[in-house]
KOLPA-147983 format. One line per field, with one value per residue (C-alpha): residue number from 0; residue in three letters; x, y, z. Coordinates in steps of 0.05 Angstrom, whole numbers, plus 32768, in hexadecimal, padded with zeros to 4 digits. Example, Ala and Ser with C-alpha at 12.3 -4.5 7.8 and 13.67 -1.06 7.14 Angstrom:
BEGIN
resi <- (0 / 1)
resn <- (ala / ser)
px <- (80F6 / 8111)
py <- (7FA6 / 7FEB)
pz <- (809C / 808F)
This chain:
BEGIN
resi <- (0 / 1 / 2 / 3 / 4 / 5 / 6 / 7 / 8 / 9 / 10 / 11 / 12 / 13 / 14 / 15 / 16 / 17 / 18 / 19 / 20 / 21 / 22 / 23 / 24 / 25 / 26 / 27 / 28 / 29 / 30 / 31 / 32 / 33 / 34 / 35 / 36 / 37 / 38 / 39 / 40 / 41 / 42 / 43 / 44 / 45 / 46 / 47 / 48 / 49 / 50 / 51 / 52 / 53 / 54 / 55 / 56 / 57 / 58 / 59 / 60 / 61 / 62 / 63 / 64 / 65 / 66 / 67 / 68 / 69 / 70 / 71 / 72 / 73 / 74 / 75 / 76 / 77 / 78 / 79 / 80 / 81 / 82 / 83 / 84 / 85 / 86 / 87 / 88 / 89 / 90 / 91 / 92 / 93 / 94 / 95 / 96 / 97 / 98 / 99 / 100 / 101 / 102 / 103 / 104 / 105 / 106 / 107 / 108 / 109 / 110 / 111 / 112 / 113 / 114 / 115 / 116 / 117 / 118 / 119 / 120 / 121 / 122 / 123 / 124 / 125 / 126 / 127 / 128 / 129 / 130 / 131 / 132 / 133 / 134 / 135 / 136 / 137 / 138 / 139 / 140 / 141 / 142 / 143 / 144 / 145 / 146 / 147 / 148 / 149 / 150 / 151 / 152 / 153 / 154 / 155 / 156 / 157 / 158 / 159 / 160 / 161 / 162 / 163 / 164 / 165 / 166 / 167 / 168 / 169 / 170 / 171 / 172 / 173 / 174 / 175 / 176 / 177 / 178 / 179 / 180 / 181 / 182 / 183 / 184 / 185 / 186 / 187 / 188 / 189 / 190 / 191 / 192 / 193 / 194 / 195 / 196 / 197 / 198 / 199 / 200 / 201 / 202 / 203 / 204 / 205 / 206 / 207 / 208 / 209 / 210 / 211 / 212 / 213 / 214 / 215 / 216 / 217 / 218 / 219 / 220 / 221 / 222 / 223 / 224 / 225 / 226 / 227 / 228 / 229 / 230 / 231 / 232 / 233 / 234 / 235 / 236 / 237 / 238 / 239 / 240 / 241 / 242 / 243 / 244 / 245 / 246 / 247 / 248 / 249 / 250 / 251 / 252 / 253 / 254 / 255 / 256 / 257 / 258 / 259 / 260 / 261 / 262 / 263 / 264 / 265 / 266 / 267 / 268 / 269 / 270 / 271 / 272 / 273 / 274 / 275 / 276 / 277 / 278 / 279 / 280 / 281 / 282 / 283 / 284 / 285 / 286 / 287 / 288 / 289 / 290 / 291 / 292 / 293 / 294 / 295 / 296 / 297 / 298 / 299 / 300 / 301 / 302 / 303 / 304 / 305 / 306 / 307 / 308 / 309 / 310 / 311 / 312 / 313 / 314 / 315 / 316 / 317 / 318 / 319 / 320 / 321 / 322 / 323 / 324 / 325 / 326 / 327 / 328 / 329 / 330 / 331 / 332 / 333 / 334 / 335 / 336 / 337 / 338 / 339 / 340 / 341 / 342 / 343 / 344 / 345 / 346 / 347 / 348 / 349 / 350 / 351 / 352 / 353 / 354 / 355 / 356 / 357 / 358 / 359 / 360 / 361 / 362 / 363 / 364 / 365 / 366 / 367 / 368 / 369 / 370 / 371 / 372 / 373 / 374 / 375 / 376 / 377 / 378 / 379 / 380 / 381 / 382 / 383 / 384 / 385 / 386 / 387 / 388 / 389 / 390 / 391 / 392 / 393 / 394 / 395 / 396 / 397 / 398 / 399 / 400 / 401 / 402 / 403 / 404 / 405 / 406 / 407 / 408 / 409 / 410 / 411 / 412 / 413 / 414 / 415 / 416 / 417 / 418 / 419 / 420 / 421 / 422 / 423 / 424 / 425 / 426 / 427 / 428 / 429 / 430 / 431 / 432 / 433 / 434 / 435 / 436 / 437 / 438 / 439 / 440 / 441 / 442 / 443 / 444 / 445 / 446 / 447 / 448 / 449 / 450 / 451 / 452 / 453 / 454 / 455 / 456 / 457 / 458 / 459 / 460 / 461 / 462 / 463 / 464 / 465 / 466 / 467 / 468 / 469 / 470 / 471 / 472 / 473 / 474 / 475 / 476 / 477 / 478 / 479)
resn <- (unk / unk / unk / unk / unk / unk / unk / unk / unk / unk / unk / unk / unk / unk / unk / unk / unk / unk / unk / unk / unk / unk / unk / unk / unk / unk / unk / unk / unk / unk / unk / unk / unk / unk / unk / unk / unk / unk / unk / unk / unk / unk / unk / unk / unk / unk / unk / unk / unk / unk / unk / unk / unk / unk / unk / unk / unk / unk / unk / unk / unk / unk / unk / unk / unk / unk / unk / unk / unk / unk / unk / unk / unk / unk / unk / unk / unk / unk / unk / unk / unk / unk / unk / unk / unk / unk / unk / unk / unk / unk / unk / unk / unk / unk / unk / unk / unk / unk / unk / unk / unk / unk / unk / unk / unk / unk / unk / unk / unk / unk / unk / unk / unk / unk / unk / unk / unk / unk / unk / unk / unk / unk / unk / unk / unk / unk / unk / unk / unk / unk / unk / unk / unk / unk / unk / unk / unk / unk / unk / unk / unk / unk / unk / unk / unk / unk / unk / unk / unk / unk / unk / unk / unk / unk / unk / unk / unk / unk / unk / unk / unk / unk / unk / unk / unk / unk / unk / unk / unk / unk / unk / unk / unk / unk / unk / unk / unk / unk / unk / unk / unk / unk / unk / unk / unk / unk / unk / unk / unk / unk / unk / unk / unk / unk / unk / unk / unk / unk / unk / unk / unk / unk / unk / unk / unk / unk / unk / unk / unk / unk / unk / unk / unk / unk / unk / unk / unk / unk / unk / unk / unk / unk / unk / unk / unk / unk / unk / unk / unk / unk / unk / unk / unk / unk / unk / unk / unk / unk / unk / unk / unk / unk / unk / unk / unk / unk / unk / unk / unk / unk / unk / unk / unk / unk / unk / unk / unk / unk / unk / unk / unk / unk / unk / unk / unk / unk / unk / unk / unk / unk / unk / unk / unk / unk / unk / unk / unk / unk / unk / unk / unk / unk / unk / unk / unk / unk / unk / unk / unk / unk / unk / unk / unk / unk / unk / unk / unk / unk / unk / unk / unk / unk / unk / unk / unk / unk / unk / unk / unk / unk / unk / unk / unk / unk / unk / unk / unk / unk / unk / unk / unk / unk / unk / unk / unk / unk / unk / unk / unk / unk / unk / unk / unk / unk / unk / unk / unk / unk / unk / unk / unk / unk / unk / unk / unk / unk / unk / unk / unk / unk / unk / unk / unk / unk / unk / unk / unk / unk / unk / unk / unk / unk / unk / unk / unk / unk / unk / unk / unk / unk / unk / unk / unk / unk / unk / unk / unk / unk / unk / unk / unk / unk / unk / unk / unk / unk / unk / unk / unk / unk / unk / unk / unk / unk / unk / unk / unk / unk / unk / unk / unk / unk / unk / unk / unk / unk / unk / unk / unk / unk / unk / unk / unk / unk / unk / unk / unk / unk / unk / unk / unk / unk / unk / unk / unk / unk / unk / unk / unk / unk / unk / unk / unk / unk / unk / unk / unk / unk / unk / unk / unk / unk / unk / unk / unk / unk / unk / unk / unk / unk / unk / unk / unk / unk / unk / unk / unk / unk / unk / unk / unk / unk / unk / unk / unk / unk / unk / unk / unk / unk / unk / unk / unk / unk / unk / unk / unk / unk / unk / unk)
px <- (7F11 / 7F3E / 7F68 / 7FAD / 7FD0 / 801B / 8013 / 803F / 7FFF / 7FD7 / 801F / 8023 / 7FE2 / 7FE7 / 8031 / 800E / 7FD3 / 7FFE / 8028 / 7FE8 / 7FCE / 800F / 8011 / 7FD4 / 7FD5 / 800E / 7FF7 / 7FB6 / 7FE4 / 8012 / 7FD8 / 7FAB / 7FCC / 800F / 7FFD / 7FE6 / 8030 / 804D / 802A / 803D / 808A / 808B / 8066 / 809C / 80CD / 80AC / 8096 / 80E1 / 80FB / 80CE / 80E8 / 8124 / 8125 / 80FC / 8139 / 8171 / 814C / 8166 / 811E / 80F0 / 80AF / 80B7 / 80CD / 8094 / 8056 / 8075 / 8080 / 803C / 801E / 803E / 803B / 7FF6 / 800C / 8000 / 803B / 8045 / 807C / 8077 / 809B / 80B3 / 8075 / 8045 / 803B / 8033 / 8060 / 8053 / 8024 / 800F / 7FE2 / 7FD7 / 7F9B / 7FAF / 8003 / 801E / 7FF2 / 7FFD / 7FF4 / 8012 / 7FC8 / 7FB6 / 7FEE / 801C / 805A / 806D / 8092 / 80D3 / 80BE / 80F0 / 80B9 / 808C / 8066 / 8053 / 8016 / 8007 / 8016 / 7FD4 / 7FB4 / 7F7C / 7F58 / 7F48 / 7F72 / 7FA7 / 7FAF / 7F98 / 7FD0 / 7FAD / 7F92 / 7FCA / 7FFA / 800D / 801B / 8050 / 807E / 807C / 808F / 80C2 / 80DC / 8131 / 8132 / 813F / 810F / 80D8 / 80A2 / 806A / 8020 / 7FD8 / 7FAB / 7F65 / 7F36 / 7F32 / 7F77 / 7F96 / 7FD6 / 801E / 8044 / 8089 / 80B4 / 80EE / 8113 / 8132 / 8169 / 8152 / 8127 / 80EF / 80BF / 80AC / 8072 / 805C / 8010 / 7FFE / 7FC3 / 7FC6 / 7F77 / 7F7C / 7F9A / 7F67 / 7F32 / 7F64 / 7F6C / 7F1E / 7F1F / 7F57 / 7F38 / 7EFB / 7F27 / 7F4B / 7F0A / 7F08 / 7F4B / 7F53 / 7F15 / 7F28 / 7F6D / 7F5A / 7F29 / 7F60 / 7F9C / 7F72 / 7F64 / 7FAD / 7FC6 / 7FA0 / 7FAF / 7FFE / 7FF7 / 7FD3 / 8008 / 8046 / 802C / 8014 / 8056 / 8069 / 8028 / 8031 / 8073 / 805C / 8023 / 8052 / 808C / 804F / 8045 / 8093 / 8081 / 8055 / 807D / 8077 / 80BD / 80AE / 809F / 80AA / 80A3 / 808E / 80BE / 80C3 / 80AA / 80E6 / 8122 / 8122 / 80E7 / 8114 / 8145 / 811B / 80F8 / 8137 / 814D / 8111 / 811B / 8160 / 814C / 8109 / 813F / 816C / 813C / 8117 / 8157 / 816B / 8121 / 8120 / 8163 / 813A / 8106 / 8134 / 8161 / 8120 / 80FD / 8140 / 814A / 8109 / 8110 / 8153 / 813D / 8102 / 8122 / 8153 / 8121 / 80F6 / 812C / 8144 / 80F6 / 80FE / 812C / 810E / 80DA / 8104 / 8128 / 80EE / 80C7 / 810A / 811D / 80F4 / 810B / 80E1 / 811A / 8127 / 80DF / 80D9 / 8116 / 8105 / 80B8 / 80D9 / 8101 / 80C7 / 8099 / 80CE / 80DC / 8092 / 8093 / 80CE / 80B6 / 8076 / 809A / 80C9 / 8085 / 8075 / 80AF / 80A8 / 8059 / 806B / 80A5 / 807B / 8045 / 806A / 8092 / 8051 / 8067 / 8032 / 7FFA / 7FAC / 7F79 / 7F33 / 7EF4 / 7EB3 / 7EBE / 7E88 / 7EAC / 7E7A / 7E98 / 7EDB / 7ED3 / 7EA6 / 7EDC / 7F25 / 7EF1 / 7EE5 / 7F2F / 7F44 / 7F0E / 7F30 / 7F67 / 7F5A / 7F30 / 7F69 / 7F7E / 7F38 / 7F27 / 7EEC / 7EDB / 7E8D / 7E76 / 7E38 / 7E3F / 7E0E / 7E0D / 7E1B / 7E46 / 7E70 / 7EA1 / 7ED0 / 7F1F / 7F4E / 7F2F / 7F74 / 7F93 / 7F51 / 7F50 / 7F98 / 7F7B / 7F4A / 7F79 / 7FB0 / 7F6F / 7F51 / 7F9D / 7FAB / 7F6A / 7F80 / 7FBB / 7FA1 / 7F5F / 7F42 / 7F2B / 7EE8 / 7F15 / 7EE8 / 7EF8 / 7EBB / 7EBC / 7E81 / 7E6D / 7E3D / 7E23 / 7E2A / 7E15 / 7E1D / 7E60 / 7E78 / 7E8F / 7EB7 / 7ECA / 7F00 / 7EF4 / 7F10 / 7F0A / 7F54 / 7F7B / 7F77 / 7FA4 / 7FBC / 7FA5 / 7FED / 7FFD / 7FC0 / 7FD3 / 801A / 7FFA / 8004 / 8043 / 8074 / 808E / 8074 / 8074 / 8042 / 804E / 801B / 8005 / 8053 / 8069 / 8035 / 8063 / 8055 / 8014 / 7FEB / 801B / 800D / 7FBF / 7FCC / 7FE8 / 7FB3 / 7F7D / 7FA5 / 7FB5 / 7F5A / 7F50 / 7F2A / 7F17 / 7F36 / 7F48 / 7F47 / 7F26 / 7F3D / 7F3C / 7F6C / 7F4D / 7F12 / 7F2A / 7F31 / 7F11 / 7F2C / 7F01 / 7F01 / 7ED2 / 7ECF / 7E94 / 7E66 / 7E61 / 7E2F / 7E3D / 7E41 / 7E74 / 7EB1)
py <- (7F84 / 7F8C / 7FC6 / 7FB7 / 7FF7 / 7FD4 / 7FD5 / 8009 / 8020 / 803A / 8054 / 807C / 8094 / 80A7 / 80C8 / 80F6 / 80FF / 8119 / 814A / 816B / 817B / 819A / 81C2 / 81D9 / 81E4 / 8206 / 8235 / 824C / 825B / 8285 / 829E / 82B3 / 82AD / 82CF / 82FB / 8330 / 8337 / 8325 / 835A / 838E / 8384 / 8391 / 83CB / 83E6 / 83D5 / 83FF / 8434 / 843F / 8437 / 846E / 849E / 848C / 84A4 / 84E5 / 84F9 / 84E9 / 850E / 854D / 8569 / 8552 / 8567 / 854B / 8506 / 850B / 8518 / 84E2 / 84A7 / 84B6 / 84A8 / 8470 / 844E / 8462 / 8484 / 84C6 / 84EC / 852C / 8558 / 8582 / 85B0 / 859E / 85C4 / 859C / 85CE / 85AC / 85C5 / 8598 / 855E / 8522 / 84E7 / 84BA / 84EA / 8538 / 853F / 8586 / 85A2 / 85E8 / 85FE / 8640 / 8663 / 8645 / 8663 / 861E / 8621 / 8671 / 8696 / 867A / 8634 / 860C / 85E2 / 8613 / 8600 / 862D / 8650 / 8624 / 85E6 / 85C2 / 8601 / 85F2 / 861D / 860A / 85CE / 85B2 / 8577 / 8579 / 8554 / 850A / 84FC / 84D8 / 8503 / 8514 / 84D4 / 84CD / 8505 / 84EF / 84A5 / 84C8 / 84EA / 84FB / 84BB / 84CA / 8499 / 8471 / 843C / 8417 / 83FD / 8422 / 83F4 / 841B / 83DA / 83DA / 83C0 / 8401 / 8428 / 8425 / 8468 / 8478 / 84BA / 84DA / 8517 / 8533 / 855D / 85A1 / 858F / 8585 / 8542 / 850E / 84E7 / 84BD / 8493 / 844C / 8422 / 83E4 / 83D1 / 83B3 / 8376 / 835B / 8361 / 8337 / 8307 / 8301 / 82F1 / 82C7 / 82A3 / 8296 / 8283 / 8250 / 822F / 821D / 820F / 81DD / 81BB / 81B2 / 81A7 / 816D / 8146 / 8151 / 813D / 80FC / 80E7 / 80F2 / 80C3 / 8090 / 8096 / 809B / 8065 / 802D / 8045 / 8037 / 7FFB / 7FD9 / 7FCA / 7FAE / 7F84 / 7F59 / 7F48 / 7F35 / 7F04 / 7EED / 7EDF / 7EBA / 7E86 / 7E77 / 7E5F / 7E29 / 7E12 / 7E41 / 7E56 / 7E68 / 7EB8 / 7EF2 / 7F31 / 7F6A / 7FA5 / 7FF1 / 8019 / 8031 / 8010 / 7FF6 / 7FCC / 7FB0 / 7FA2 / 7F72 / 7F55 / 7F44 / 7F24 / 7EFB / 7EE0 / 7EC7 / 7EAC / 7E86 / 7E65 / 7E55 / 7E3C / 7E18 / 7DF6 / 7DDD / 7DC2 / 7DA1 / 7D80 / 7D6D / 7D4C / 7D21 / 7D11 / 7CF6 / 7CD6 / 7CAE / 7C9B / 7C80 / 7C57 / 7C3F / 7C29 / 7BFA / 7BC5 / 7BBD / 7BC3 / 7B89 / 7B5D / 7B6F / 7B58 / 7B19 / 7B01 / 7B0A / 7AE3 / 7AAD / 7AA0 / 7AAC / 7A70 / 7A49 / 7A57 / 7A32 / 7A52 / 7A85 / 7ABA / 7ABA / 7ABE / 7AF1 / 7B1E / 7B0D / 7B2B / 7B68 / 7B6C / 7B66 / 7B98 / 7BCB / 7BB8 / 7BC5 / 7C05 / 7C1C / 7C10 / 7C39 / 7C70 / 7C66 / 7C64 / 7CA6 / 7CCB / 7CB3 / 7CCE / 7D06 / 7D13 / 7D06 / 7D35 / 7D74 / 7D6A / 7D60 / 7D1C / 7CFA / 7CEB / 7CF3 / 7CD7 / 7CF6 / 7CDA / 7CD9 / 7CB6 / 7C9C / 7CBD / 7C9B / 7C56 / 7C69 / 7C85 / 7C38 / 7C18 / 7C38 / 7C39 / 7BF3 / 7BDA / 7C08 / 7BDA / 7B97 / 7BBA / 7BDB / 7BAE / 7B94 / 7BCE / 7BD8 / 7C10 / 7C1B / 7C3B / 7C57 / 7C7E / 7CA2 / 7CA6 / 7CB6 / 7C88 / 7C9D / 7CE0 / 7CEE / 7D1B / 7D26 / 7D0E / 7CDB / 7C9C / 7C7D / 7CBC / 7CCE / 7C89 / 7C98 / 7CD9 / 7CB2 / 7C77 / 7CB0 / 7CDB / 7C9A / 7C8B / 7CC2 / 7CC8 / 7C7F / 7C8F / 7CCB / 7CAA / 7CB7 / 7C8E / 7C74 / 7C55 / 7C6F / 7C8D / 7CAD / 7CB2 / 7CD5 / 7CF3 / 7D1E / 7D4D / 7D9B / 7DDE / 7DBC / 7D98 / 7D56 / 7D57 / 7D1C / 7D1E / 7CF8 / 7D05 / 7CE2 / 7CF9 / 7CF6 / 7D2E / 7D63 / 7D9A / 7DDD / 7E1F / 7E27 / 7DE3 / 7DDC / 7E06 / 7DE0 / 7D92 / 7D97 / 7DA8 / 7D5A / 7D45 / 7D76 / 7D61 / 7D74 / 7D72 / 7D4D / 7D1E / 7D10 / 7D12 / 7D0C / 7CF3 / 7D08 / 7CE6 / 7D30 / 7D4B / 7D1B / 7D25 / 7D6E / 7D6A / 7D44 / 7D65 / 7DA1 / 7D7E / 7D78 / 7DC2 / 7DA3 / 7DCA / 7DA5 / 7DBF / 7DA5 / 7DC1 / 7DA7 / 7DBE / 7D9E / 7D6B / 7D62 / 7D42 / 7D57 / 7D57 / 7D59 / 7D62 / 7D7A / 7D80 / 7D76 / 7D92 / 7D5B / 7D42 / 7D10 / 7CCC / 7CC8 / 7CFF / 7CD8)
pz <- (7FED / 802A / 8035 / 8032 / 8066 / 8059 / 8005 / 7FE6 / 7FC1 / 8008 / 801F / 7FDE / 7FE6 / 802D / 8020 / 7FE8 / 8015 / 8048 / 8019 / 7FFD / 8041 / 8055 / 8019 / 8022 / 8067 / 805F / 802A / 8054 / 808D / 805A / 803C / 8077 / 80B9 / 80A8 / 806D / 8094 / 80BF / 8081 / 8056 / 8095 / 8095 / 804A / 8052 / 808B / 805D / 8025 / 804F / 806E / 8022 / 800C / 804A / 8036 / 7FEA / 8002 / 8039 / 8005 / 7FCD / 7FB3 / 7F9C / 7FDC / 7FC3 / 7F7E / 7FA8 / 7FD7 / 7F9E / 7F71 / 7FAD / 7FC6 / 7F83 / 7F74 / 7FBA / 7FCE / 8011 / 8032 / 803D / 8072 / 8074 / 80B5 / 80E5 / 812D / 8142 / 8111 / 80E4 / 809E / 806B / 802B / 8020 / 7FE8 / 7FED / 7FB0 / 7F98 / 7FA2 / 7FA1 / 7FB9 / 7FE6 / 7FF2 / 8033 / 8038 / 8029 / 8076 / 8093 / 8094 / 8092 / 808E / 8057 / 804A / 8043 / 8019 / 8002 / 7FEC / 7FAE / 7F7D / 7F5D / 7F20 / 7F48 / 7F5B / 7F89 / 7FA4 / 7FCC / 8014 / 8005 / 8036 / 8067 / 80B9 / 80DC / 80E7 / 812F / 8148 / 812D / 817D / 818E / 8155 / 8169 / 81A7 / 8192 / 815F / 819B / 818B / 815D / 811A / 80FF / 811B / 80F2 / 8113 / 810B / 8118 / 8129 / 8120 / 8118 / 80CF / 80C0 / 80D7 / 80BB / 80B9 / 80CF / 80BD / 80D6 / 80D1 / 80EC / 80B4 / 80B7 / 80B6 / 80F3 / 80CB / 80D9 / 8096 / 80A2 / 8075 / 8081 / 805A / 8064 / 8076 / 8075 / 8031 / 8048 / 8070 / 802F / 800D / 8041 / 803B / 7FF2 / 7FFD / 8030 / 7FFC / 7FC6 / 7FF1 / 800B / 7FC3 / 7FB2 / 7FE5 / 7FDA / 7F8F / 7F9B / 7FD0 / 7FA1 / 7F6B / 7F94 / 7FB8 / 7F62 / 7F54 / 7F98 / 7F87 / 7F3B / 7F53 / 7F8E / 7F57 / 7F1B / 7F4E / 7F71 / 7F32 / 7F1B / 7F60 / 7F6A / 7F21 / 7F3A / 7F81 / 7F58 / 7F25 / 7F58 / 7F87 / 7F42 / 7F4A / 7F8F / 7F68 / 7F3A / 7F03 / 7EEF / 7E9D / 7EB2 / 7E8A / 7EBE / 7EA7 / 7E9D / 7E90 / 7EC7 / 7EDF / 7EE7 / 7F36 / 7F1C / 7EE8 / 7F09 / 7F38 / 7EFF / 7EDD / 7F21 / 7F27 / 7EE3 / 7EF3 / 7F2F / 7F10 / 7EDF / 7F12 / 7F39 / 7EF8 / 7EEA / 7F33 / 7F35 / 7EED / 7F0E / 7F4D / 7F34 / 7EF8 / 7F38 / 7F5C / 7F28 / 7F0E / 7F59 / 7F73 / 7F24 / 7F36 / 7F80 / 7F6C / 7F4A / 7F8A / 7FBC / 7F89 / 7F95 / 7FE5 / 7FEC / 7FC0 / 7FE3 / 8028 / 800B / 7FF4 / 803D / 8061 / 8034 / 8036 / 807B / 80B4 / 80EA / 810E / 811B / 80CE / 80C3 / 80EF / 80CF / 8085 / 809E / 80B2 / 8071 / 8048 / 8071 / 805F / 801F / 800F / 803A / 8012 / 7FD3 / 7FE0 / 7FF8 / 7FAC / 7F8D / 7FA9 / 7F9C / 7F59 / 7F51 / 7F6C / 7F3B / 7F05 / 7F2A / 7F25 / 7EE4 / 7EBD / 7EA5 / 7EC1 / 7E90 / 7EA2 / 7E76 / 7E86 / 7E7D / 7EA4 / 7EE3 / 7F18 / 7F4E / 7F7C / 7F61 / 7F74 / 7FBA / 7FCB / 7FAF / 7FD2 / 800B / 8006 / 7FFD / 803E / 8066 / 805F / 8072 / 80A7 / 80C9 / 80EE / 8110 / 8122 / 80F5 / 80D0 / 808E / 8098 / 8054 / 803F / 7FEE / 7FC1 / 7F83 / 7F38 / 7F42 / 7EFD / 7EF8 / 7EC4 / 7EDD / 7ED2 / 7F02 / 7F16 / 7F32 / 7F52 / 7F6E / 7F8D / 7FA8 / 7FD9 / 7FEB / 7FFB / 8022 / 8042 / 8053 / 8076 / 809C / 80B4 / 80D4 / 80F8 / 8112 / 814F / 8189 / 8168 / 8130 / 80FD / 80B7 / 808E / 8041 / 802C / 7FD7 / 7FCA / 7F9F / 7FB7 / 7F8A / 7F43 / 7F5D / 7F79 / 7FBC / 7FD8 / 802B / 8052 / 809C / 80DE / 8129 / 8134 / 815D / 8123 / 8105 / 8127 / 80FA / 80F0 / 80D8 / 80AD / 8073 / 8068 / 8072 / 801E / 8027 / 8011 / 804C / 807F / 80C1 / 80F5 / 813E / 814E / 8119 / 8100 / 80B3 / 807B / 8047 / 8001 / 8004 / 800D / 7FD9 / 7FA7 / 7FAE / 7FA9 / 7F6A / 7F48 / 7F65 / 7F42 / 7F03 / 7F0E / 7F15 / 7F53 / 7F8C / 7FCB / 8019 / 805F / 8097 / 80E5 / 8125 / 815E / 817E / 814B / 8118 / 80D3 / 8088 / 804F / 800E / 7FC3 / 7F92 / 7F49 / 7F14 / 7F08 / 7EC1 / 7E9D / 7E9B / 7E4C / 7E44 / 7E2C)
């Protein structure tokens, strides 16, 4: 089945496509490229919050053991000098460091005996420790990133005022195991997300074009003559709307065609009896008439006449065609019979204008159909192929049996049909640029090759003349 890139179904497919690659795409970038600055500025923001609460507390060393706890950070309180006065990390709060000689005396921070004493406990100013005065300089505050490797740290300061120096420490190596994992856990994600989202396109791309494509097919049977349609409705109500549309227009158009055709048939009725008579009495001054002038112009009369009332005869068929008044009475039919006979009235004919009728038919070929209108379906075929013959004057009529089928082929060498022209030569009165208008006579055989269920086509090529064939199942002779 061919691939259809313009059907709202592929588009809908494609669209969806499209928005579960962006989401995804977009959520690895969140999730793995930017986490990492993302997870950083929080942090700052934290880190300066907790600074923050610890300079506007009214009990600092209560404030620092209880943020450092609960925000997993290491926390320094020092002198200008770098003497450490109070510490707390998430693990050991309220380090005393007055036993090393930190701090002196009067420290307003001191802890006391029955808080946490350790012995030989208390903090060694971190390694870096230098480098942060010196980047806390006069400023009263100061945050920034240590990167170490390993995800590093995030340092935040501030001069307090009573000249001593908060620093507060937080990791920031966690983030890059979580990125990891995350990483992992997206491989997966995405691969289950894009064999669920390409089910669910597809699923949503057939749901919303199905609607759409039973009212292309059933607006396509309009185009043949099929105006009795009920369209299908609640999907949603765009769909509805159109379907409600077509129905007004396939009555409309029902109507304006059931007019047509009553218009044509009660015409081309009206017209014979006048044209009987115009040719009557053409006859009647031609016989009575000696003259050769008035022979002459009663000829013409009656050559018209007769042309006219073929034409009348036509429009009438075809009338009757495509209002399904026409009756067919099927039996079995030696369509070999048929084809030798139209075959053989076409040769007297022709033989005047030089053209000959060669055929090649196999003998005792039944199919089931209704033999007059099958017999007009050669005379119209072997017609036609007469008027476009080619320069050898010859018109082939071949049946033949083909893959449990009859196959009957009209064929002449004439100057052929375009690619573009070959698809409307069933077309009534389509007129080629080339071989001039076809009448209704191609019509007509359409329709009861239709009315036949009968395969049927034409194949041509310009300059090569053309075929035109159809085939009906073959049946036994004794089938009634």
């Amino acid at each position: 089945m061919k691939l259809d890139t313009k059907s709202i179904g592929f588009k809908l497919w494609i669209y969806f496509t499209l928005f579960a690659a962006v989401i995804l795409a977009a959520l690895w970038l969140m999730q793995t490229v930017f986490l990492q600055s993302l997870y950083t500025s929080m942090q700052k923001h934290q880190i300066n919050k907790i600074a923050d609460e610890i300079c506007s507390a009214e009990n600092t060393a209560a404030a620092i053991d209880e943020l450092a706890a609960d925000n997993s950070v290491l926390i320094l309180l020092t002198d200008s000098s770098g003497n450490i006065i109070y510490s707390a990390d998430e693990y050991s709060p309220s380090y005393r460091t007055e036993a090393r000689g930190h701090g002196g005396g009067q420290n307003p921070y001191r802890v006391g005996e029955e808080q946490n004493w350790q012995e030989e406990a208390y903090r060694r100013l971190p390694e870096h420790y230098d480098d942060f005065l010196e980047k806390l300089g006069a400023e009263d505050g100061v945050c920034y990133a240590i990167d170490r490797g390993d995800g590093g740290s995030l340092v935040c300061g501030r001069r307090l005022s009573d000249g001593n120096i908060l620093y507060i420490n937080t990791a920031l190596g966690a983030v890059g195991q979580a990125v990891s994992i995350l990483r992992l856990q997206l491989c997966a994600v995405t691969f289950l997300a894009l064999l669920l989202g390409l089910f669910i396109a597809v699923w949503i791309a057939r749901r919303f074009s199905k609607p759409v494509s039973e009212l292309s097919e059933q607006s396509l049977k309009m185009a043949s003559g099929d105006f009795g349609l009920k369209f299908n409705k609640g999907f949603c109500s765009e769909t509805d709307r159109l379907a409600s549309s077509l129905e007004y227009a396939a009555a409309k158009i029902a109507e304006t065609d059931k007019l047509r055709r009553e218009l044509l048939a009660n015409v081309s009725h009206d017209l014979r009896t006048p044209l009987t008579m115009i040719k009557g009495y053409a006859e009647l001054i031609r016989d009575l008439d000696g003259s050769a002038d008035a022979g002459k112009d009663a000829e013409i009369i009656i050559r018209e006449s007769d042309r006219l009332s073929l034409l009348v005869n036509d429009i009438l068929d075809y009338s009757k065609l495509q209002s399904g008044a026409a009756a067919f009475e099927f039996e079995s039919v030696d369509l070999s019979a048929v084809a030798e006979r139209t075959a053989e009235q076409f040769s007297a004919v022709c033989k005047s204008d030089g053209i000959e009728i060669i055929t090649a038919i196999e003998p005792e070929k039944y199919v089931r159909a209704d033999a007059r209108r099958i017999e007009q379906v050669f005379y119209n075929l072997i017609s036609n192929a007469a008027a476009h013959v080619g320069g050898d004057k010859r018109v082939y009529v071949s049946v033949a049996e083909k893959d449990g089928a009859v196959r009957a082929e009209i064929r002449d060498n004439g100057s052929g049909i375009s690619a573009d022209e070959l698809e409307h030569i069933w077309d009534r009165y389509f007129t080629s640029k080339k071989r001039g208008s076809n009448g209704l006579g191609l019509s007509i055989v359409k329709e009861i090759l239709t009315a036949h269920d009968a395969r049927f086509g034409a194949q041509s090529e310009t300059g090569k003349g053309s075929v035109f064939w159809f085939e009906l199942p073959k049946a036994r002779q004794d089938l009634p």
